[in-house]
N, C-alpha and C positions, 0 to 999 in steps of 0.2 A: 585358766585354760590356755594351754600349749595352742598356739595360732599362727602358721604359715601363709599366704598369701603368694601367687605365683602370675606373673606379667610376663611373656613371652613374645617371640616372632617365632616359635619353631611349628606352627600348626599341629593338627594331632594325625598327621598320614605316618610319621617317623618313627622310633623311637625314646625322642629325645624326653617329652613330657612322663612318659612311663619310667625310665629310667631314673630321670630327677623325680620323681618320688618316691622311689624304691629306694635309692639311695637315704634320701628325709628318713622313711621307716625305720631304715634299718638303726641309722641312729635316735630317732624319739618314733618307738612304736606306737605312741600313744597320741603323736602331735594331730591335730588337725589341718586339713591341708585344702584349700579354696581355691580354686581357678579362677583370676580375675578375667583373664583372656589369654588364648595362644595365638590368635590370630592379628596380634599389630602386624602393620603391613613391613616385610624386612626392612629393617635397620629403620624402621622410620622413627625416633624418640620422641618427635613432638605429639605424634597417635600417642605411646605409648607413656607421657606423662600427662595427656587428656584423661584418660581412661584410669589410671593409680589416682590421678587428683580427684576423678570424681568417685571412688572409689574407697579409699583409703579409711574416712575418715565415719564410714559404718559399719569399721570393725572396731572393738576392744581396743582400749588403750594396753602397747604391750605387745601386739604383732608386728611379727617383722614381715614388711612385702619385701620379696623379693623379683629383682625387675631384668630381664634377658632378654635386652634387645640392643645390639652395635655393642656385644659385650666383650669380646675377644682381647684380651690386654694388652697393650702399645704402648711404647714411652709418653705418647698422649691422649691415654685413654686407660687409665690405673684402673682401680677397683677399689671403693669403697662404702663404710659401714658407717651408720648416722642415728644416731636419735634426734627425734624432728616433731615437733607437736605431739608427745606421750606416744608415739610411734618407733618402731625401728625399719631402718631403709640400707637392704644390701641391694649394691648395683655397679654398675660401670660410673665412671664419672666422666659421662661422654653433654654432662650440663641438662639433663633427664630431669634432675631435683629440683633445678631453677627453676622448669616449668609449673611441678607441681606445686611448689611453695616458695612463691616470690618474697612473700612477704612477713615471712618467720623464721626466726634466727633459731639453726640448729644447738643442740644442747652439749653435744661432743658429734666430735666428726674424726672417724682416722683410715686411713689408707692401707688397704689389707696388705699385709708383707707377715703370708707364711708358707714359705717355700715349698716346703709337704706336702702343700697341698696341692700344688700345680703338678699334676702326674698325666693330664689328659689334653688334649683340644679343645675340650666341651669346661671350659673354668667355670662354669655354673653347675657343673657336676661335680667340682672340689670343694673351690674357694667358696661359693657361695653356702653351698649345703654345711658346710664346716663354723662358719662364721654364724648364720641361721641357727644352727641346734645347739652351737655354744651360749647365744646371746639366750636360747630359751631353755638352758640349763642355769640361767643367772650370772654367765660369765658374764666380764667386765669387757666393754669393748677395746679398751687399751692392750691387751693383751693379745690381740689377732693385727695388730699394725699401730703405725706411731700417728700420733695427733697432728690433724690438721686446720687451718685456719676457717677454710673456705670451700667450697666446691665448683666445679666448672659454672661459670654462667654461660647462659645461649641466650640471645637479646634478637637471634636474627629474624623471627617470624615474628615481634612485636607491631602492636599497632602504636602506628604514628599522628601524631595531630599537629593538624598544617591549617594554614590559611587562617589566621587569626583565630583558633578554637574554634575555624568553622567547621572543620573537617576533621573526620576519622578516616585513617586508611587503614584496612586491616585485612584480614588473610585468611582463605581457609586453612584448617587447621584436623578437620577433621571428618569425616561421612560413615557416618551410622549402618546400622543395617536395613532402613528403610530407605537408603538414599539422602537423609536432610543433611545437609552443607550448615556442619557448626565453624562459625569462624572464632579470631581469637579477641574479638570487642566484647568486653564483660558489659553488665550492666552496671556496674559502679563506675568507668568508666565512661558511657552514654549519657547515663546522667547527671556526671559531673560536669560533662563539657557541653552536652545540650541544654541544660539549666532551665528545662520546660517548653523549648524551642520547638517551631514545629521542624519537620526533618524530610530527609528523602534518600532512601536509601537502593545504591546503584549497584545492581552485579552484571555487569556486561552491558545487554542491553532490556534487562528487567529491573523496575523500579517499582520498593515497597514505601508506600508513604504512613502507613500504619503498625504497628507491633501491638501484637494480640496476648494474650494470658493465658491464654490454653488453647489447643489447634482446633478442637469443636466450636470456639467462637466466629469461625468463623461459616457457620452454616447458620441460617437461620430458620431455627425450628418452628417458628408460626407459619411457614409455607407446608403446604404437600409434600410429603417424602420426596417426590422426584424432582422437586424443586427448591428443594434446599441449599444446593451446593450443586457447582457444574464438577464435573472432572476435571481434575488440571486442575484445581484451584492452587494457586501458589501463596504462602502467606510467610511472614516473620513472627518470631516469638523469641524471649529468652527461656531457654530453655533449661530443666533441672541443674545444671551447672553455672546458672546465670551469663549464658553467654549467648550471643547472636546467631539464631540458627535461622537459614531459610529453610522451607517446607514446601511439598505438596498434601494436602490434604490425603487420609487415607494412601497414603503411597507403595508401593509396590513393585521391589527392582528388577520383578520375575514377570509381571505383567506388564502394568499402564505407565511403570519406572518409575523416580524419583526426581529428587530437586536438582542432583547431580548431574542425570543424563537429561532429564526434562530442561533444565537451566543450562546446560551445558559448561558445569562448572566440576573444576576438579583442585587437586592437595594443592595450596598456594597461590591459587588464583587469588587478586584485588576484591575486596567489597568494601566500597566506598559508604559514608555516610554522610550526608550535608546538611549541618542547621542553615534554616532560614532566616534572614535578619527580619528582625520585627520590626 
């Protein structure tokens, strides 16, 4: 199965999403074509290698996602085609990849260089769709640009541990559409450096001393419906990408709001975490 994948900032008020698939058509009428999102927030790549990373890896080995966000080509800022965990990956090499996959060494990797194909402003309506329906015609990726070693890293929204492995420092990274503030603290990390530890975890001036398993844990249903849970209940979870999300229970950005404007937290703000010494 012919499998496309599409990660954007162009929202769908434009032309742009219409038109990149008209183009796909035209070349593989047959391909399949999946929206992951078009709303990353402009140019922001660290949204938009959250979203490919938690994404990616429930499609078919064999699709290519393609990712258009801070893509416009620049002496530092090329365009490149990757196979990367039985996947294929066209994008900018604006250090997008690093986020989604720190920790797996790409298979080939090479730097689009085919001049033909740059005939527009919108290079994801050449370069990319070109490189896309070749790799899912069985072309070889060496053949659309020359091999390379590596791809951009971006290290700068990393969580850092300070104080004797007492501390996490780490970052939001992300805000859902219920409002929950995902940061970039995995739990492979948590629990390497908390080692069972109890903890206490700081966003400004709210403190989670708990991390729950799923967001209903935290109502207690042997009460009365209307006493199960206040509003505003704010809680921690690792959430389906195993990463640190704060929450409000039931939340709602259009009503009683979220974690973001309830916490008054926003892209890149600090969330601290402190083991305790035993």
């Amino acid at each position: 199965m012919s499998l496309i994948t599409l990660t954007t900032d162009f929202g769908i008020k434009d032309h742009f999403v219409g038109a990149l698939k008209g183009m796909i058509f035209k070349q593989l009428p047959d391909v399949n074509i999946v929206d992951i999102s078009h709303h990353i927030s402009p140019f922001n790549i660290t949204e938009a290698s959250y979203v490919v990373k938690n994404a990616y890896k429930s499609f078919p080995e064999g699709s290519v996602h393609m990712i258009g966000v801070d893509c416009e080509p620049n002496p530092e800022n090329k365009h490149i085609a990757l196979k990367l965990d039985g996947h294929y990956f066209v994008c900018p090499d604006n250090g997008v990849i690093s986020m989604i996959v720190s920790d797996i060494k790409p298979e080939q990797i090479v730097e689009i260089n085919v001049p033909e194909f740059q005939k527009t402003s919108n290079h994801m309506l050449t370069d990319f769709v070109q490189v896309a329906c070749h790799i899912l015609r069985g072309g070889k990726l060496e053949v659309v640009g020359k091999p390379l070693e590596n791809y951009k890293e971006l290290t700068e929204l990393q969580p850092v541990v300070q104080k004797g492995n007492n501390q996490i420092t780490g970052s939001v990274i992300y805000i859902d559409n219920y409002g929950n503030v995902v940061t970039n603290i995995s739990r492979k990390l948590f629990e390497k450096i908390g080692n069972g530890r109890l903890y206490e975890i700081v966003a400004k001036k709210y403190k989670f001393k708990k991390i729950f398993e799923k967001y209903s844990d935290i109502v207690d249903f042997s009460l009365p419906a209307e006493q199960q849970y206040k509003d505003g209940s704010r809680l921690a979870i690792f959430n389906s990408g195993n990463f640190l999300e704060l929450a409000i229970y039931k939340s709602n950005l259009a009503t009683v709001g979220g974690a973001n404007s309830l916490l008054g937290l926003r892209y890149r703000d600090h969330i601290v975490v402190n083991f305790l010494e035993e």
